[in-house]
N, C-alpha and C positions, 0 to 999 in steps of 0.2 A: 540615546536612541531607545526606543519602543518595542518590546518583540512583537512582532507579526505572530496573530494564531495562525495557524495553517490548519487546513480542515480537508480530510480525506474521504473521500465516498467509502461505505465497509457497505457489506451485503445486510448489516439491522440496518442502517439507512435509508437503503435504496430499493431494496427488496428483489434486486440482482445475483440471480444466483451464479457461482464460478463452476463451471465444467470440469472436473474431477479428471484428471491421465489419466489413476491408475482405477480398473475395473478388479474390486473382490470375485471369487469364486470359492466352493470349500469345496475340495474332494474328500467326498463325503466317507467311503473306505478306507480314510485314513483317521479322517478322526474320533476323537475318544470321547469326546464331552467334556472338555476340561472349563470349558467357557470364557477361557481366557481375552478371545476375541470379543466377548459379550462386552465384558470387565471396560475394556479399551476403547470398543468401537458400538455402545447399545443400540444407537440408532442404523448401523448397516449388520451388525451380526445379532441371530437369536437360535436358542437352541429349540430343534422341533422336539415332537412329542418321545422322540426314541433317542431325546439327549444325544443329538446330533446338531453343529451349526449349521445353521443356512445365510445366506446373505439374502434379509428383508427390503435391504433399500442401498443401494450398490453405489450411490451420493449422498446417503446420510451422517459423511462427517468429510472435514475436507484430507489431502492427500496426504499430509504426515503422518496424519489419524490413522489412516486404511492401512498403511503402511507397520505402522507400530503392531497395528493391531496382528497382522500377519506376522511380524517377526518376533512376538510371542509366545505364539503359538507351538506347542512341546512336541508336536508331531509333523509340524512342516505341512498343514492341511489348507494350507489358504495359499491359493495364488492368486497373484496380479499378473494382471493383462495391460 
């Protein structure tokens, strides 16, 4: 017998994007600049001009991403919503 390819639709495919649970936030009085979050997550964390993160794009990586990238973080400055 043959193996069957099986072939799965991914988001480079199809150009579908997945809807994200968790929502970034940085409370910004907590943190220090470490960038850690940058490191992990460039496309939703960047640090602004007074080396502070902000979150640029709040689905620019999928949820384990956002995730990691929060529990990183040395000051406990990013929450998920």
């Amino acid at each position: 017998m043959s193996k069957k390819n099986t072939w799965t639709p991914t988001q480079e495919n199809t150009g579908e994007v997945k809807e994200n649970q968790y929502i970034p936030s940085v409370i910004a009085e907590k943190c220090i600049g470490d960038g850690s979050c940058v490191a992990f997550a460039p496309n939703v964390f960047a640090l602004n001009k007074d080396n502070i993160a902000e979150v640029i794009h709040e689905s620019g990586a999928d949820d384990e991403t956002i995730l990691l990238a929060a529990q990183v973080c040395p000051v406990k400055a990013i929450k998920i919503i």
